[in-house]
MIMI-879300 format. One line per 5 residues: number of its first residue (from 0); for each residue x negated, y negated, z of C-alpha. Coordinates in Angstrom, 1 decimal, padded with zeros to 4 digits. Layout:
# MIMI-879300
NUM	X Y Z; ...
***
This chain:
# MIMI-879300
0	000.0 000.0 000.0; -001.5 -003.3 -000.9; -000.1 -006.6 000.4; 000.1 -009.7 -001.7; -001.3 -013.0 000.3
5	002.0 -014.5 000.2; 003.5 -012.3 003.0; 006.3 -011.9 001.3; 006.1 -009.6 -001.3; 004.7 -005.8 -000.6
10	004.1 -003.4 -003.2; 003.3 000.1 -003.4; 005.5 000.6 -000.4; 006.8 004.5 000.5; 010.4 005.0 001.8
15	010.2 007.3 004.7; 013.7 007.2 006.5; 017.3 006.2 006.2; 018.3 003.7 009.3; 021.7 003.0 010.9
20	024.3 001.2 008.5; 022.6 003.2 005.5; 019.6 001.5 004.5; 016.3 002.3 003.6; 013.4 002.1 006.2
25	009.5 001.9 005.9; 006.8 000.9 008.2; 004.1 -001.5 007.4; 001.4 -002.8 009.7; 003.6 -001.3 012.5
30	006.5 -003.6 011.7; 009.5 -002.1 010.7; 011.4 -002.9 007.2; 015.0 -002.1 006.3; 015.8 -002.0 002.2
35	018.9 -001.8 000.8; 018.8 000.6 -002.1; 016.0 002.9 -002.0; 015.8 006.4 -000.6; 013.4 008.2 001.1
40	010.2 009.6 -000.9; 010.9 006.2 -003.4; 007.6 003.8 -004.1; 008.7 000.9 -004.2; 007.8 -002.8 -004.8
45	009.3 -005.0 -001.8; 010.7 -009.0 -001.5; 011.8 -009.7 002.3; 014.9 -011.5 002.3; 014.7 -012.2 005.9
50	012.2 -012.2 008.7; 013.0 -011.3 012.5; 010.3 -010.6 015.3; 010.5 -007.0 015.2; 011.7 -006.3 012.1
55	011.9 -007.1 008.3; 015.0 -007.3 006.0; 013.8 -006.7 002.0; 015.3 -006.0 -001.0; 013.6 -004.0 -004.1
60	011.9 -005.5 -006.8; 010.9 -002.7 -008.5; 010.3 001.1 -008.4; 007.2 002.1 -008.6; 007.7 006.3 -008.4
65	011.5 007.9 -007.5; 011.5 010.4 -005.1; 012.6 013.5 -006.1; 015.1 014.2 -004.0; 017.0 011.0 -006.1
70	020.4 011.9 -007.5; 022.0 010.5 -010.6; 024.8 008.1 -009.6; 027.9 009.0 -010.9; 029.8 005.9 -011.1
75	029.1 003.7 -014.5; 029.4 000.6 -012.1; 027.0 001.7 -009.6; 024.6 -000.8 -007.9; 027.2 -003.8 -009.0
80	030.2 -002.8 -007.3; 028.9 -002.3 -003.5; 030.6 000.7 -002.7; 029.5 004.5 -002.2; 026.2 003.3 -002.3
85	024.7 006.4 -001.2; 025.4 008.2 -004.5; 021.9 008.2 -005.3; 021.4 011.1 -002.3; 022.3 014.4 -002.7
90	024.8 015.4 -000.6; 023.3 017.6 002.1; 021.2 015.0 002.6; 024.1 012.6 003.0; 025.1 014.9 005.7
95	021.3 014.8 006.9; 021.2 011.4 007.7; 024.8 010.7 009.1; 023.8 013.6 011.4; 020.7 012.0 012.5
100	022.3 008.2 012.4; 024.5 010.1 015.7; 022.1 011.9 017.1; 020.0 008.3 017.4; 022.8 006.5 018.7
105	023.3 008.8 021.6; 019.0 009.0 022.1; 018.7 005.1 021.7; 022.0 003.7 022.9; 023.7 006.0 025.3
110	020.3 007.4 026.9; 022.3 009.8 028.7; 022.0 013.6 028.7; 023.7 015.0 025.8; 023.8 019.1 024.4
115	023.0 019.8 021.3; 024.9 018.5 018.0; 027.0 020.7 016.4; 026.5 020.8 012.2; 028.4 017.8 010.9
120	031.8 018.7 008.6; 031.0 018.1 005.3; 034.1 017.3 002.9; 034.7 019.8 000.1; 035.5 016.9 -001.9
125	032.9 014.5 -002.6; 034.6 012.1 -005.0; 038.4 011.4 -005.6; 039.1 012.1 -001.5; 041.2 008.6 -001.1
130	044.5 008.4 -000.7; 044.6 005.1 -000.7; 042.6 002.1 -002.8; 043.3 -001.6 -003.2; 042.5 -003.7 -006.3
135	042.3 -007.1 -007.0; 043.3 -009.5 -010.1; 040.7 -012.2 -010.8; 040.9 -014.9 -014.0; 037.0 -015.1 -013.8
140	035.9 -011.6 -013.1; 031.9 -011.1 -012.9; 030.0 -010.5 -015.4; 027.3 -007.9 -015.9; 023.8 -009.0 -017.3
145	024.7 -007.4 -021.2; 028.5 -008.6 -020.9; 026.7 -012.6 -020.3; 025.1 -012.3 -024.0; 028.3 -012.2 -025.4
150	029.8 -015.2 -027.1; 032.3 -017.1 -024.5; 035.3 -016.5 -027.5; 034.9 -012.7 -027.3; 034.3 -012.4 -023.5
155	037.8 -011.3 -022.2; 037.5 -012.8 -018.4; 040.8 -011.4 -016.6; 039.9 -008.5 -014.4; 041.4 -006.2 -012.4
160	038.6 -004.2 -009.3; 036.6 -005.0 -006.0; 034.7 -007.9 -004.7; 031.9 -008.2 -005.4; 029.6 -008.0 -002.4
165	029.7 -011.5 -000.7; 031.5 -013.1 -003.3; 035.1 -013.7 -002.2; 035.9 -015.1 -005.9; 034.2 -012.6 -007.8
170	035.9 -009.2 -008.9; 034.0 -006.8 -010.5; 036.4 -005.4 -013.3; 036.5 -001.7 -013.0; 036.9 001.3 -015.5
175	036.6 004.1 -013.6; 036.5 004.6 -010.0; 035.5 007.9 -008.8; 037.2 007.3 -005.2; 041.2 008.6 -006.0
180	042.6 011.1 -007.9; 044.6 010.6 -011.2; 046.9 008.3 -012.2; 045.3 005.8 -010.4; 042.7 004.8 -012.9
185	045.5 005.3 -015.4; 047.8 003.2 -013.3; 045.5 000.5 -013.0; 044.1 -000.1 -016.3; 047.8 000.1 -017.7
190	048.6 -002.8 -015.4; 046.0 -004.8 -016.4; 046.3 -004.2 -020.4; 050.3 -004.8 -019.9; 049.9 -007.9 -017.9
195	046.7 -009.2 -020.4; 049.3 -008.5 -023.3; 052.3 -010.1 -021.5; 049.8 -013.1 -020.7; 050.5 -013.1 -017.2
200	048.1 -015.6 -015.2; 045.3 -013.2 -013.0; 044.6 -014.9 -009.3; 042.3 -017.6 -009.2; 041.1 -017.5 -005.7
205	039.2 -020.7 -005.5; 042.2 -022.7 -006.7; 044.6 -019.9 -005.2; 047.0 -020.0 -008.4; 048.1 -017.2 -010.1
210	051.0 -014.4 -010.6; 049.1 -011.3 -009.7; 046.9 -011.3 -006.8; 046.4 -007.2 -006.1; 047.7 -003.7 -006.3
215	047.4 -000.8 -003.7; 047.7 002.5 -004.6; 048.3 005.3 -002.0; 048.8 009.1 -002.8; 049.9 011.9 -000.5
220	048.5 015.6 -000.4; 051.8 017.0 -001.4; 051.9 014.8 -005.2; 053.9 011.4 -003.9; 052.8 008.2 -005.2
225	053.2 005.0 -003.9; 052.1 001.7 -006.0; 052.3 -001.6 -004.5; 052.3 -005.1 -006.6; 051.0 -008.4 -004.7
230	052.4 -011.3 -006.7; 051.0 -014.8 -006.0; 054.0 -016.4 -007.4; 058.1 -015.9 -007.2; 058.9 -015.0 -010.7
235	061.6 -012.6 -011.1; 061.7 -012.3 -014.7; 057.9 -011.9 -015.2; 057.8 -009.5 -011.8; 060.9 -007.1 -012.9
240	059.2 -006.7 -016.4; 056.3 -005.4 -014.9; 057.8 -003.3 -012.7; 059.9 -001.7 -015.2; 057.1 -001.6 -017.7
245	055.7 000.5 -014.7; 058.8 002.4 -013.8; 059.0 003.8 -017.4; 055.3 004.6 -018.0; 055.0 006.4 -014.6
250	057.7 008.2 -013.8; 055.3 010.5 -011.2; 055.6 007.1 -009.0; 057.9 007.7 -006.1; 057.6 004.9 -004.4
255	057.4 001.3 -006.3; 056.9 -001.9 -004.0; 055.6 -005.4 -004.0; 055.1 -008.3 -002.1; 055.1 -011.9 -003.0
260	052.1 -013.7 -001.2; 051.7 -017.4 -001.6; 049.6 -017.7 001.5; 045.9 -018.8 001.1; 044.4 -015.6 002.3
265	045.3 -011.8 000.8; 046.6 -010.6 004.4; 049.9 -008.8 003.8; 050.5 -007.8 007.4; 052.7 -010.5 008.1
270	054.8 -010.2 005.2; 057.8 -008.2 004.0; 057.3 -005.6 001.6; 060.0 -005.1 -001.3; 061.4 -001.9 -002.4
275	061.5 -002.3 -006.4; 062.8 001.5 -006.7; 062.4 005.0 -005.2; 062.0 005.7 -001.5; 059.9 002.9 000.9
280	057.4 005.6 001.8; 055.8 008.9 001.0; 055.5 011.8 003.0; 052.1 012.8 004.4; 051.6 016.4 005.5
285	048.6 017.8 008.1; 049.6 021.3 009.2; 053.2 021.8 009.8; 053.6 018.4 010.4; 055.0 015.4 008.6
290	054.0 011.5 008.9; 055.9 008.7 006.8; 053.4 006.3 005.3; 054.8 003.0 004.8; 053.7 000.5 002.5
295	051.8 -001.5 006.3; 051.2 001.7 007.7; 048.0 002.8 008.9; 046.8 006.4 007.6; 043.2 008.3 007.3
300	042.2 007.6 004.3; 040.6 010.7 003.7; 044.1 013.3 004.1; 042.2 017.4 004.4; 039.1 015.7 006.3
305	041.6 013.4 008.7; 043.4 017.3 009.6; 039.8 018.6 010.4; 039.2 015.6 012.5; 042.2 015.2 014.9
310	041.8 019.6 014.8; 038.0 018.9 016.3; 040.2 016.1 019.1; 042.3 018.8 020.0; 040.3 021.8 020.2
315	038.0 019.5 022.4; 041.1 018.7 024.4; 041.6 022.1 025.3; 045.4 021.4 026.2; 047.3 024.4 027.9
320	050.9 022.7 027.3; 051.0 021.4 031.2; 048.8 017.8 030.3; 049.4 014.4 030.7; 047.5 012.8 027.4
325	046.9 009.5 027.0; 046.2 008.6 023.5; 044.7 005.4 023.4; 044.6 003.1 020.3; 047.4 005.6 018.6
330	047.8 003.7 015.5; 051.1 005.4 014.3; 050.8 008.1 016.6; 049.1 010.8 014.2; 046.9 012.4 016.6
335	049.9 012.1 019.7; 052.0 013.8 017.4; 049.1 016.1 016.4; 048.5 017.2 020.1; 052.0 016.9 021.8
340	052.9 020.4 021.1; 050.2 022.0 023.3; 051.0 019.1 026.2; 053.6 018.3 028.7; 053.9 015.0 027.7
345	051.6 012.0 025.7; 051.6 008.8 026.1; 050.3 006.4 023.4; 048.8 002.9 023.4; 048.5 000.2 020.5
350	048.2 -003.2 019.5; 050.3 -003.4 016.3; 053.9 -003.5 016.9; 054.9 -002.2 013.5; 052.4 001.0 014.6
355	054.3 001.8 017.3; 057.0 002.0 015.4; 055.9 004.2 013.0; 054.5 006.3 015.2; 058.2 007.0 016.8
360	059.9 007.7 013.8; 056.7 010.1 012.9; 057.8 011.8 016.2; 061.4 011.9 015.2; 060.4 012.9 012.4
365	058.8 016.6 013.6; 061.5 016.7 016.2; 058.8 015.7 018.7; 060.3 014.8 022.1; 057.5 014.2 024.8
370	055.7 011.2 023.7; 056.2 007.8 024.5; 054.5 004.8 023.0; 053.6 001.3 023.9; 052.3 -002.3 022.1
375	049.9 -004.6 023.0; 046.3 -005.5 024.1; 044.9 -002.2 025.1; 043.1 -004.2 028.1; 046.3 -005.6 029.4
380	048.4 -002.3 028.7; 046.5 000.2 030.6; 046.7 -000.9 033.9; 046.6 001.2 037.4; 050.1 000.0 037.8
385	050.8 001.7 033.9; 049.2 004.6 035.2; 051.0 005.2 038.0; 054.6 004.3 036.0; 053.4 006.7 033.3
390	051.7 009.4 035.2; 048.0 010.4 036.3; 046.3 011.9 033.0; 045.3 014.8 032.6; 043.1 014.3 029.8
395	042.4 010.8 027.2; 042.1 010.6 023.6; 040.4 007.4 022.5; 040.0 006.3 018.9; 039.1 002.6 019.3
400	038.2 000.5 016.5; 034.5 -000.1 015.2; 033.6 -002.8 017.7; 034.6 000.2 020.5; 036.3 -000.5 024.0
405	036.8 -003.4 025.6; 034.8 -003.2 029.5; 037.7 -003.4 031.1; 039.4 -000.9 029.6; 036.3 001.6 030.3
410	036.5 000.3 034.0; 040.4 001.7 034.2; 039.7 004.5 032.3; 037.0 005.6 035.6; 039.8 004.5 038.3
415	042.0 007.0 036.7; 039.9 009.4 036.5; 041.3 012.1 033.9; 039.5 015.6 034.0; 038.6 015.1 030.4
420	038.2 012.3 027.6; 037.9 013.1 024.1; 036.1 010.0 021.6; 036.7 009.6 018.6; 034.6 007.0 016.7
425	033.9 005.5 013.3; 031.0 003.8 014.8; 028.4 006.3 016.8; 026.6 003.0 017.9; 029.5 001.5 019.8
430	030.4 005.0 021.0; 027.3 005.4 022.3; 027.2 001.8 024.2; 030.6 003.3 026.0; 029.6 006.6 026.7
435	026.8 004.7 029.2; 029.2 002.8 030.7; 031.2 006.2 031.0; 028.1 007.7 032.2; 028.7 007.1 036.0
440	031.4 009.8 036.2; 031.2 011.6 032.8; 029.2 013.9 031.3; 028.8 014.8 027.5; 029.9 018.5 026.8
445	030.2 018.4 022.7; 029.3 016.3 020.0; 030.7 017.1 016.6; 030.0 014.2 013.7; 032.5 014.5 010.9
450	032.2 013.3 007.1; 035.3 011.2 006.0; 033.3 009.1 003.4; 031.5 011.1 001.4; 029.0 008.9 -001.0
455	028.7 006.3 002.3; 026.5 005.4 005.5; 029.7 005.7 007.6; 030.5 008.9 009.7; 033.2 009.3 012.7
460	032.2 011.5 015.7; 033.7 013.6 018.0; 032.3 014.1 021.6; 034.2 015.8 024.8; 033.0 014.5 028.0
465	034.2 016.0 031.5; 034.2 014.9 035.0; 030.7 015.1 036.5
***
């Protein structure tokens, strides 16, 4: 490796690990240096972007030798769009590093005494595992380096994809994405050549004008189809032609929906959806049970990995039919409903109103009788005067969000005391913080990471901790 006099620029630099959040690492002069898009084994010529006391941010500016454990990406818009940018592993290293980002977390973070990781769950599917994907109009999409040499009167601007990474008025047109099964690239590109023909106005999001701000597609495991329009604009006569244009193309779609958002940002939560036609949901199935997604409503993303997942919370649970469960952060109740057959009775606790609700239909839904669910702060919720309304538990599911629990929610969780706590996590790092604050009266039993996002960093985890 030689070093330029600059300090800035490195070249001849070896890759020699993946770090936390997915990118690459190296080591130079005993300072470490994390790279976003190489792989381990890669030579590599280095810019740092940004320059901390212990550490070095860097991009690459060229490849000197690939490692040969590279894979060939196999999106066409790799390395533009931003997503599943870890195509360019194999996949059982994928499920190398994911397996090792936990297994630091817990060594680094949690510095507690922990067994022996069980093999992650891979996911038999490694592309087209979504059920659900959300795309967004744009009247200047971005343009990639050969589509710039094109005279402006040929360049057709109106796109229909993602963001481009850190661009919030940038959309990177896409062709195919590898991420859901068909129709959705068929739905999709239809939209966009129907509503190019029709000469619709695509969103401008730095003047926040424009008809057609997004689509959402979500798909069950048992076929359903739900599409969802976002118009910027009230236009009946424009919107029904769509959605009939739509209607009659794809009969397969169950479920056809919009919403009309002229707010300034693309947040639908507060707004009504519309039924165009069909049913206002589809049915999702794990086991023998079934869960009405809405077009709000919060579902795993990944369906056949989710089932392995909340099978992994229960097994840990290791409920006899005679426990009280508390299922904290519920969502819509899909692992309550998952585990209240083997309990006496569950008890589940969310922010989002309209969750709660779903999650008691869901309930009514599988003729599920013994749970009961409450909204709001989780910190103000679970109380010791909540506890002692709703019973002593017996055992506590948590599956907090990526930032992890709040203190004082770990500080009630130790005055109640239950025999057992199963965590589930997206985020090993934050599970890892709260597993040392759990540390005074817990001890970690099992640790079983889980692949939902196959071609990313990201992995959730599964760990069973019992009273010391």
């Amino acid at each position: 490796m030689r070093r330029k006099r600059t300090g800035q620029i490195y070249e001849d630099v070896l890759i020699t690990n993946i770090a936390a959040e997915g990118k690459a690492l190296a080591k130079i002069d005993d300072i470490v240096f994390f790279i976003k898009g190489a792989v381990p084994g890669d030579i590599v010529d280095i810019k740092v972007v940004k320059k901390k006391k212990n550490f070095r941010e860097a991009v690459v500016t060229a490849f000197k030798e690939y490692s040969k454990d590279r894979a060939v990406p196999e999106c066409e818009h790799f390395g533009v769009c931003g997503g599943c940018v870890w195509q360019t592993l194999p996949y059982q290293l994928q499920l190398k590093y994911k397996q090792q980002q936990v297994e630091d977390a817990f060594t680094h973070i949690a510095k507690v005494e922990i067994p022996e990781l069980s093999p992650i769950l891979g996911s038999d599917n490694q592309y087209f595992y979504r059920n659900k994907l959300e795309y967004t109009f744009a009247n200047q999409r971005w343009l990639t380096d050969e589509e710039m040499d094109i005279p402006d009167e040929e360049k057709q601007l109106q796109g229909l994809g993602f963001h481009i990474p850190g661009r919030f008025d940038k959309v990177l047109d896409i062709r195919k994405c590898h991420l859901q099964a068909d129709p959705s690239n068929a739905i999709r590109l239809e939209i966009k050549r129907f509503c190019i023909e029709q000469g619709f106005s695509f969103y401008d999001a730095r003047e926040q004008v424009g008809f057609l701000r997004n689509i959402i597609i979500r798909t069950s495991s048992n076929g359903e189809i739900m599409l969802i329009v976002v118009f910027g604009a009230d236009d009946k006569e424009k919107r029904d032609l769509l959605m009939s244009h739509m209607e009659k193309t794809f009969p397969e779609i169950t479920s056809l929906m919009y919403f009309i958002n002229t707010k300034c940002n693309d947040n639908c939560g507060d707004l009504e959806a519309q039924l165009f036609s069909g049913k206002d949901h589809i049915i999702e199935e794990m086991g023998d049970l079934k869960f009405k997604v809405q077009a709000k409503s919060f579902y795993q993303t990944n369906s056949h990995q989710a089932y392995r997942l909340y099978s992994v919370a229960r097994d840990f649970a290791k409920l006899t039919g005679n426990e009280v469960v508390y299922d904290l952060y519920t969502g819509t109740g899909t692992i309550a409903n998952f585990v209240a057959r083997n309990a006496s009775k569950v008890v589940g606790i969310e922010y989002v109103e309209e969750a709660i609700q779903d999650a008691k239909v869901n309930s009514k839904l599988n003729s599920i009788s013994n749970t009961t669910f409450y909204a709001g702060d989780m910190k103000d919720v679970l109380s010791d005067s909540f506890i002692a309304e709703n019973g002593k538990p017996d055992v506590m599911i948590i599956d907090p969000p990526r930032a992890g629990m709040h203190p004082d929610v770990v500080a009630t969780i130790l005055r109640a005391a239950p025999e057992r706590i199963v965590y589930v996590s997206c985020n090993p790092a934050t599970q890892a913080r709260d597993v040392q604050l759990l540390d005074a009266a817990y001890k970690v039993l099992k640790i079983q990471p889980v692949d939902m996002f196959p071609q990313t960093h990201h992995v959730e985890n599964v760990i069973l901790m019992e009273r010391k």
